[in-house]
Every structure is written in structure tokens, then in C-alpha cells.
C-alpha positions as CSV (number, residue, x, y, z in Angstrom):
1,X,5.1,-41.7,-13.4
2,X,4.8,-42.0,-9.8
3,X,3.3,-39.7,-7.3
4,X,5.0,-38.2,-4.8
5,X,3.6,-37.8,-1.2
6,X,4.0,-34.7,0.5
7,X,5.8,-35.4,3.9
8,X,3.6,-33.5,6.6
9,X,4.7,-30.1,7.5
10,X,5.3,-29.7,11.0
11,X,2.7,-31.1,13.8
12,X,2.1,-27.8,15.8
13,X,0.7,-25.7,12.7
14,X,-2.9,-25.4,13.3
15,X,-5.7,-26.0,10.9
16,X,-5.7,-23.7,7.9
17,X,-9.8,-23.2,9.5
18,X,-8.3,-22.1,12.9
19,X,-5.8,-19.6,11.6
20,X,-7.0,-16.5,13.2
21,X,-5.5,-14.1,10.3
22,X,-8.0,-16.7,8.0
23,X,-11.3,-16.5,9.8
24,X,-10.8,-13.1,10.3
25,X,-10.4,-11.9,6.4
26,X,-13.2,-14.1,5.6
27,X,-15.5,-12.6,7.9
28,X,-14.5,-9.2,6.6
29,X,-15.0,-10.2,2.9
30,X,-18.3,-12.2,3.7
31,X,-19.4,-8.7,5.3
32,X,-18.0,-6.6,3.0
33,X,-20.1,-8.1,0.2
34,X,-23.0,-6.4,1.9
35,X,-21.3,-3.2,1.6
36,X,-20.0,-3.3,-1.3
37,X,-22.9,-2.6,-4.0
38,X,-23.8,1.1,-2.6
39,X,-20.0,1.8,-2.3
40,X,-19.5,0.7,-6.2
41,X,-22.9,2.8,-6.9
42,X,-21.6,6.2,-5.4
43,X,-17.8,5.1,-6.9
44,X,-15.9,4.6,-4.1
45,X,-13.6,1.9,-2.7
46,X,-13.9,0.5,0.8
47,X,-11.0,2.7,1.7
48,X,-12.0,5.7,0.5
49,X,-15.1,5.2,2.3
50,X,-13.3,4.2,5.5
51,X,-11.3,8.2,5.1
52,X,-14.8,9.8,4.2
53,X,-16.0,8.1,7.3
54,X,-12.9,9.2,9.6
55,X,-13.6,12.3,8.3
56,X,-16.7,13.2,9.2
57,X,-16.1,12.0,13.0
58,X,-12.7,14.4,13.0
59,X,-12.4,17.1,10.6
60,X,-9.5,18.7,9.9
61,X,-6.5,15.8,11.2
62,X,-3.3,14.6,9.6
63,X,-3.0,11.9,6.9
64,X,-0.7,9.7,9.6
65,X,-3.9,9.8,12.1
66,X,-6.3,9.4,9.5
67,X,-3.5,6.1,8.4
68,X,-4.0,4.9,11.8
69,X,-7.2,5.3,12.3
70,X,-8.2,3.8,8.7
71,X,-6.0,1.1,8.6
72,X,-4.2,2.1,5.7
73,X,-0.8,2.0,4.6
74,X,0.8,5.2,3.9
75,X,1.3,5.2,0.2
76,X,-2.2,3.7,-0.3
77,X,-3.8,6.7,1.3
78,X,-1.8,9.4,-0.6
79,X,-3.6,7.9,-3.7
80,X,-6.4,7.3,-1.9
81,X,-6.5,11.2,-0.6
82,X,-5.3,12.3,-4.2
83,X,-8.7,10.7,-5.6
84,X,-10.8,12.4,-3.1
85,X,-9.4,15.9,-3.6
86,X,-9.9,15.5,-7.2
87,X,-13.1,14.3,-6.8
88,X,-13.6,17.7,-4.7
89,X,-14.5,15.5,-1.6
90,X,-11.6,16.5,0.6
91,X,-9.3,19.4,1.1
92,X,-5.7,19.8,2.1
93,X,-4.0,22.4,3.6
94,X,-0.6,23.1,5.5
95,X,-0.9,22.9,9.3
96,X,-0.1,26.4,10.2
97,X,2.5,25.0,13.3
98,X,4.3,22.6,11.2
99,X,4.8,23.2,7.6
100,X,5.4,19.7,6.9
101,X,2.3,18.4,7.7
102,X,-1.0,18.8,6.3
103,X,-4.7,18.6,7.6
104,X,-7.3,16.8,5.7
105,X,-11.0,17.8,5.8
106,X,-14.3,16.6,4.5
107,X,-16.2,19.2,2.1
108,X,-19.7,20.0,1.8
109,X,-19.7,17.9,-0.9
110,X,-18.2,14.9,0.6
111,X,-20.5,15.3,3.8
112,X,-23.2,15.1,0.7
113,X,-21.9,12.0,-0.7
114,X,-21.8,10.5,3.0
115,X,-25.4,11.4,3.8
116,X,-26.5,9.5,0.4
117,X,-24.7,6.6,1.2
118,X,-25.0,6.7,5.2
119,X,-29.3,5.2,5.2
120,X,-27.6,2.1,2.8
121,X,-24.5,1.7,5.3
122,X,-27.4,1.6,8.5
123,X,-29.6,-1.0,6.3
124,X,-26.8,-3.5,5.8
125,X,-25.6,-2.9,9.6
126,X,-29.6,-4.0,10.1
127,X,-29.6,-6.5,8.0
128,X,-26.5,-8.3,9.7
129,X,-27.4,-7.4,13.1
130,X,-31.3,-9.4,12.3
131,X,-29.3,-12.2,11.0
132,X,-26.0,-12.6,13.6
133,X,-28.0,-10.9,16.6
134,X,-27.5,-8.0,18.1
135,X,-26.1,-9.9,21.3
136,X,-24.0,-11.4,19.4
137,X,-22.9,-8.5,17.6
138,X,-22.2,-6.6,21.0
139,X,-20.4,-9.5,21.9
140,X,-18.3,-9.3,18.8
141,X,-17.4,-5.7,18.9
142,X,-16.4,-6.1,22.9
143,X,-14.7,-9.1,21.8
144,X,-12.5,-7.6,19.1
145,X,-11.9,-4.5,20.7
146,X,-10.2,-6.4,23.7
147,X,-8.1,-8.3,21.1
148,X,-7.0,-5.4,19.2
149,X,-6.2,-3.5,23.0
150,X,-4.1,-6.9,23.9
151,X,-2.5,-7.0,21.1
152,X,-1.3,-3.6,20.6
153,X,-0.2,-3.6,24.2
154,X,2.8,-5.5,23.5
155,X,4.2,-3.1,20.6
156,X,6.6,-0.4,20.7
């Protein structure tokens, strides 16, 4: 049987290791794995952490903000906020000016569950600012905060 050669695909695609969508979900997994083992202890997901999180910054806002500010699909946070108020971590209620829309906030026992986890969240920021240095790190959030700026510019 005789191979067959795959023709090239077209000259101007970059290097799978220079795709920027690539490099930029391997660094989140690679960092993530630090994360990761106190997250699984207390039985959350990196999401549900991420809402927690919002939470506690801004008590008492909308799923869509909390979406936004999350990163987090709509359908994958109502199950995500569903979990969390069954857990007895969040509560919903009606936003008294628009019926339609409900406010999300953090109970006392969620704040609980973040202050257990927060010291294990500070050590693996520690433990990755030692190794990648905290210039560095600076550098890094400056760096992604001005391509997340420039990039949302140009969207409706």
C-alpha cells in the first residue's frame, strides 16, 4: 500500500507553537494545575470558584455581569449558579426594579468556604510569582490587560 503525502496547507498559517489561542490555553492549564488540588478538596470547579470569587468583590449583581466578568457562557453559569444555591453558597432574589432579573449574592457560608480556600489560592499565587518573578508577573498582567483592552475595542 503506498503512503500518501499530505500536500502542505497553506504557507501563511503560523506554527501550531505561535498560535496565540495555543500558548494561551496552555499557560492557563499549566497554572491551573496549581490551583486545582484545593479547588477539588473544598468540591468546586474552577468556575464555580471564579463566581465565588466575583462574588465576594460585588455582592448582590446580575448573572449577565457576573457572565461577563467570569468568563462564562450563559447556560454554563445557570448550572453553575444552580449548584451553588443548593450547596447554600449563593442566594437569588428578584431585582425589585426589573422583575426579570435576578441578583446573586454570596452567603455567610460561601464567604466561609472562600476564606478556607483564600490562604491555598495566595500560596500558589507565591509559589508562581518565586518561580516566573514578580517582574515578570507584573509585566504579564499589564501585558494581558492591554491585549484584552485592544481587543475588545474593536467589538460592537
Amino acid at each position: 500500500m503506498a503512503s500518501r503525502t499530505t500536500p502542505p496547507l497553506n504557507k501563511e498559517l503560523r506554527a501550531f507553537d505561535r498560535s496565540l489561542p495555543m500558548r494561551l490555553l496552555k499557560a492557563r492549564e499549566v497554572v491551573m494545575r496549581k490551583f486545582q488540588p484545593s479547588l477539588r478538596a473544598h468540591d468546586l470547579t474552577a468556575q464555580q470558584w471564579r463566581v465565588l470569587r466575583a462574588l465576594v468583590e460585588n455582592n448582590g449583581i446580575d448573572a449577565s455581569e457576573i457572565a461577563e466578568r467570569c468568563a462564562i457562557l450563559m447556560p454554563s453559569l445557570s448550572r453553575i449558579l444552580q449548584n451553588l444555591q443548593g450547596r447554600g453558597l449563593i442566594v437569588r432574589e428578584t431585582c425589585d426594579r426589573d422583575q426579570r432579573r435576578s441578583l446573586v449574592s454570596i452567603t455567610p457560608r460561601g464567604r466561609g468556604l472562600v476564606r478556607k480556600i483564600a490562604p491555598l489560592s495566595e500560596e500558589r499565587y507565591d509559589y508562581i510569582t518565586e518561580r516566573f518573578g514578580e517582574k515578570n508577573m507584573t509585566r504579564l498582567y499589564e501585558l494581558l490587560g492591554e491585549l484584552i483592552e485592544c481587543m475588545e475595542e474593536d467589538e460592537p
